[in-house]
N, C-alpha and C positions, 0 to 999 in steps of 0.2 A: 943833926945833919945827916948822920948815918939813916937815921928810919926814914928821912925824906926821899932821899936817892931812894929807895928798898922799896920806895910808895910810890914813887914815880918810876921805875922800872917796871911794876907789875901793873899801873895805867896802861905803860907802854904795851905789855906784852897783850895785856887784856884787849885794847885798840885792834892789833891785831890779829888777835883771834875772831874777834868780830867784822874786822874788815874782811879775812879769809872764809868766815861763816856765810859771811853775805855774796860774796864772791861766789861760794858753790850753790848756794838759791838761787843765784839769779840763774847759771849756767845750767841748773838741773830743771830748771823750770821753762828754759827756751825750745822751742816747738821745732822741729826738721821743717822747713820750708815743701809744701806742699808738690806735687811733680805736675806740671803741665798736660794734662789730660789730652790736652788739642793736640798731639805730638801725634795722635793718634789718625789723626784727618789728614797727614799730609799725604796731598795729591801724589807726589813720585811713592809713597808705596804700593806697591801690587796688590792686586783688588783681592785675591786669594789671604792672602797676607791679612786683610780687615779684615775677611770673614773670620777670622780665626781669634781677631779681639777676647772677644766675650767668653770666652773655653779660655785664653792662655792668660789672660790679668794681668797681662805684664808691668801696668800699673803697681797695682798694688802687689806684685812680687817687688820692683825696684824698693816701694815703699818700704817692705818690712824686711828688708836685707839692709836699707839704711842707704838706698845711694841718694846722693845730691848731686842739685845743677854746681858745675865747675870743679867737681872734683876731678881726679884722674883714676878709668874703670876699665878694666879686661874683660871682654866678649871670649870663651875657649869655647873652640869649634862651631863656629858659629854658623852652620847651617847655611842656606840661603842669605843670611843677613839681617833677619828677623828682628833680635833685641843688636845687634852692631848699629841698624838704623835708627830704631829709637833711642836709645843710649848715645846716640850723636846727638842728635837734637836737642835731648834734656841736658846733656852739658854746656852745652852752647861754645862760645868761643872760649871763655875763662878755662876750657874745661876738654880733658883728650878720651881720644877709646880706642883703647889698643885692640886687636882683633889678632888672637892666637889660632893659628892654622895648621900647626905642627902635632900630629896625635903620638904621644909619649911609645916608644914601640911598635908604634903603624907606620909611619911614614908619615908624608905629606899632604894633609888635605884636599880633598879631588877636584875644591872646587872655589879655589884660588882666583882665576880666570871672572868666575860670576862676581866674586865678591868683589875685587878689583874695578869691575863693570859698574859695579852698582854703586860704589865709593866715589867714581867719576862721574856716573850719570847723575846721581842726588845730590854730588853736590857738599859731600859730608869730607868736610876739610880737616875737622878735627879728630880723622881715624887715621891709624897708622896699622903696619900690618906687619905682625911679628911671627916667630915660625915655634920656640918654648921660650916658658918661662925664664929658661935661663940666659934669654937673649934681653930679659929685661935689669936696668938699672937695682939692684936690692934696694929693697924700702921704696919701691918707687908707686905702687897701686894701693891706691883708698878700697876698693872696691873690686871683686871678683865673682863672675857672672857663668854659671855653666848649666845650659839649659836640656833637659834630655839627651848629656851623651856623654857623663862622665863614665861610663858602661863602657863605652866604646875605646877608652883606652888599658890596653891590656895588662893584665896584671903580672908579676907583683908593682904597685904606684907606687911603692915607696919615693922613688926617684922622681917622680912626679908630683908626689905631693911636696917635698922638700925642694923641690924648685919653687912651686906655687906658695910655699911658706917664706921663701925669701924674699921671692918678688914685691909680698905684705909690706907696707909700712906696719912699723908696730901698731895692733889694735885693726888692724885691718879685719877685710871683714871676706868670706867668700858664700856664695852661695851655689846652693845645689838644686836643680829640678829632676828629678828620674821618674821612670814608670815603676811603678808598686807590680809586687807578687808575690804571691806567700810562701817560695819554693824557697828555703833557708841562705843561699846564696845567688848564684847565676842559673837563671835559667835559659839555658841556647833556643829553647821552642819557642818561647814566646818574646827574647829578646826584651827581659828585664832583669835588673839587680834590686838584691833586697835591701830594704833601708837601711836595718841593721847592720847590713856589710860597710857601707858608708862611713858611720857614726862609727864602727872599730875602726876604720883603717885612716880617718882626719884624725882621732882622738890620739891616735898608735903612734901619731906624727907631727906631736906639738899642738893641733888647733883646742879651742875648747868648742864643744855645741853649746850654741848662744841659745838656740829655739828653735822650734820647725812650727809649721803652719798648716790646715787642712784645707787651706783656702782653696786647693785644685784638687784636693779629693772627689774620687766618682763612685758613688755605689752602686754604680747600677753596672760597674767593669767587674765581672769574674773572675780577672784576671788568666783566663783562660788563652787568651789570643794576645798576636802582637801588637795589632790596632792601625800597621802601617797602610792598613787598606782604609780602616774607619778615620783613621788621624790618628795619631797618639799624644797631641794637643787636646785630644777629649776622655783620655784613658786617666785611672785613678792614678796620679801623678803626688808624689811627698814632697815637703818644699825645708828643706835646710840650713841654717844659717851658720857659718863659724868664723872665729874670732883668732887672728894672730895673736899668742899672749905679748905684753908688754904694754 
């Protein structure tokens, strides 16, 4: 009677080791749901704005940072509205974008009023418009998006990054776009940070680097110049990715 229970216990356990074994195949083997390329056609964005498509990949940056449709995703300092526009789009209604306006030790971003504008004109319902991180819910972002201008808020980030680590749902993700330079830190002339400084100061502050990508590297940049005359949407740019632990 005894060995029977002892043999049927270890069916049991065994059952479930292979129902948990299979469980993580199937999940490890499911594909991120591809990002709607057409996002890119829509009519209300400015014609400037398309020209710049095929330099900024915005596509495939969302792609290899991990965002998906209907998650919840932060635009920090978002420029004219750039990736806030698409990033609306690809979430669709299941799915929000918060737009951070507030630069950590600067003040308030100068161009509140356009973004505002442009939120209304297109039509982009599922954007909300926050001033820091720490005005958001903790644990509340899948997804964190900062495209050439984590430079621009001044240092020391600590405080800034630790807002931006809260905001994380555990495992969250944020990504980085900057201009490359080979000057070991900040250079004020040509108005770029080095990557390196990056990767100490996320690392210095809880995140892990998941990976970076060369998909927006330019060799043909010197690094010499700031590029705001040429674009800096076509300047040798690093693309970073990092990971809330938990």
């Amino acid at each position: 009677m005894d060995y029977l229970m002892k043999r049927s216990k270890r069916n049991m356990k065994m059952k479930h080791i292979i129902i948990f074994s299979s469980l993580f195949l199937i999940s490890s083997c499911v594909k991120p749901v591809a990002l709607d390329s057409s996002v890119l056609d829509d009519a209300k964005r400015p014609a400037e704005e398309r020209a710049q498509d095929d330099s900024r990949k915005a596509i495939d940056v969302y792609t290899f940072i991990g965002v998906q449709p209907g998650m919840t995703v932060a635009d920090l300092w978002p420029g004219g509205g750039y990736n806030t526009h698409l990033l609306s789009r690809l979430m669709g209604n299941s799915g929000r974008v918060f737009c951070m306006m507030g630069f950590y030790g600067s003040g308030r971003y100068d161009m509140l009023d356009k973004i505002k504008t442009r939120i209304e004109d297109a039509e982009l319902n599922n954007v909300e418009i926050f001033d820091k991180p720490s005005d958001l819910p903790p644990g509340s972002i899948d997804v964190m998006v900062s495209i050439r201008n984590y430079h621009d808020a001044k240092p020391p980030r600590d405080q800034l990054l630790k807002e931006l680590y809260d905001a994380l749902k555990p495992g969250g993700i944020i990504g980085i776009v900057d201009v490359a330079t080979d000057h070991p830190d900040w250079d004020d002339d040509t108005h770029r940070l080095n990557e390196q400084v990056v990767i100490d100061e996320f690392t210095a502050n809880g995140f892990t680097l998941e990976g970076s990508s060369d998909m927006l590297r330019n060799p043909d940049d010197d690094h010499s110049i700031s590029g705001f005359t040429e674009g800096r949407h076509t300047m040798d740019r690093y693309l970073l990715k990092f990971r809330k632990q938990g």
